[in-house]
C-alpha positions as CSV (number, residue, x, y, z in Angstrom):
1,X,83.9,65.2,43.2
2,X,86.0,68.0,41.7
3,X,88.0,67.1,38.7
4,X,90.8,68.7,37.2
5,X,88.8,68.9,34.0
6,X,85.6,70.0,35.5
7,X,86.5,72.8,37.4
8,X,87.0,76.5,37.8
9,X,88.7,79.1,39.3
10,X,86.4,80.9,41.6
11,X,88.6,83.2,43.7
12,X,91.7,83.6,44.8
13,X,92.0,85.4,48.3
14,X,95.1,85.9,51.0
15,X,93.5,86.1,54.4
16,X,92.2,83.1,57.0
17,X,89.0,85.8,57.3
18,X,88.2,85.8,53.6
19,X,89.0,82.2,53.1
20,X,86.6,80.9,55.9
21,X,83.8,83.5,55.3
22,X,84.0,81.8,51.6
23,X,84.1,78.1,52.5
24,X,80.8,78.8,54.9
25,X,79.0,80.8,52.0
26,X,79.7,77.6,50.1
27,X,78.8,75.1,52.7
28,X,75.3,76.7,53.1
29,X,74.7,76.6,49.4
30,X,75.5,73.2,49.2
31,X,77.9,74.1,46.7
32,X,81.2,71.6,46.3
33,X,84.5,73.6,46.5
34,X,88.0,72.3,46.6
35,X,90.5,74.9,48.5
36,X,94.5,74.5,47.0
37,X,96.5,76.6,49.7
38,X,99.9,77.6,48.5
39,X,102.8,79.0,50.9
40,X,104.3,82.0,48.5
41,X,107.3,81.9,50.9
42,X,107.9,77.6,49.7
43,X,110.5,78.6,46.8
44,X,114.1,79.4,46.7
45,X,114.1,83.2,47.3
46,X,117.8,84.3,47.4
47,X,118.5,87.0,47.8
48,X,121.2,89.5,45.8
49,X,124.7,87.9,47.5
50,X,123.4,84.1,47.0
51,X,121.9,83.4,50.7
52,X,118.1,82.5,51.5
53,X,116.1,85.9,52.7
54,X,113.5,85.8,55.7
55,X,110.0,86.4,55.7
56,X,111.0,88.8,58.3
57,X,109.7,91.7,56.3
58,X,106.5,90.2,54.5
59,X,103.1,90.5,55.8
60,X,101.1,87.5,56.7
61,X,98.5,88.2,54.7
62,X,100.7,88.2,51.6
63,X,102.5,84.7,52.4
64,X,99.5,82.4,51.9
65,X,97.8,81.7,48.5
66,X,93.9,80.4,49.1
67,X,92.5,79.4,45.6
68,X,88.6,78.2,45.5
69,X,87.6,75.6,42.3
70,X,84.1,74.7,41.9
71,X,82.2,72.6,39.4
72,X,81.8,74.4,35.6
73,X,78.2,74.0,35.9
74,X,78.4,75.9,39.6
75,X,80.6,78.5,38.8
76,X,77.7,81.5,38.2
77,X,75.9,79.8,40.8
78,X,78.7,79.9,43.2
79,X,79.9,83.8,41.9
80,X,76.5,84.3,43.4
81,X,76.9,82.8,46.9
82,X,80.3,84.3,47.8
83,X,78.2,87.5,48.6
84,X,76.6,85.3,51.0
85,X,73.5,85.2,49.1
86,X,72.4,81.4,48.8
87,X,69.0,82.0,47.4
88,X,68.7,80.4,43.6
C-alpha cells in the first residue's frame, strides 16, 4: 500500500492515451502506483461580470489532471519503466 508518507510524484500527464499507456508500463513491472485524477474545470471559475464560464472553449485534454505516486524506494525504478522498459 501507498502511503502519503511513502510516496512520490512520478508524473503528471493530461490525456486518457498517456495515462493508460502508463498504468500498463506499471502493471507489467509489477510496480504499485496510485492514480489521483483531478477535474481542472471542479472550482469556481467566474468569469469578469460575476457569472460561472463554460468549458465551452477548453480542450479536453487540458480539463483532466492524471498524477502517478509510487513507493520512494520505486521511484527510479519506476522513471525507468514509463519508457516501457521493465527490465531491471
Amino acid at each position: 500500500m501507498i502511503h502519503l508518507f511513502n510516496r512520490k510524484e512520478l508524473a503528471v500527464v493530461f490525456s486518457l492515451e498517456q495515462r493508460d499507456r502508463i498504468a500498463a508500463n506499471l502493471s507489467q513491472a509489477g510496480i504499485d502506483y496510485l492514480v489521483k485524477t483531478k477535474d481542472n474545470l471542479a472550482g469556481p471559475a467566474l468569469s469578469f461580470d460575476g457569472r460561472r464560464t463554460t468549458a465551452a472553449f477548453m480542450d479536453d485534454c487540458a480539463r483532466w489532471r492524471y498524477t502517478f505516486y509510487v513507493k520512494k524506494s520505486d521511484w527510479d525504478y519506476a522513471q525507468h519503466c514509463m519508457g516501457g522498459n521493465p527490465g531491471r
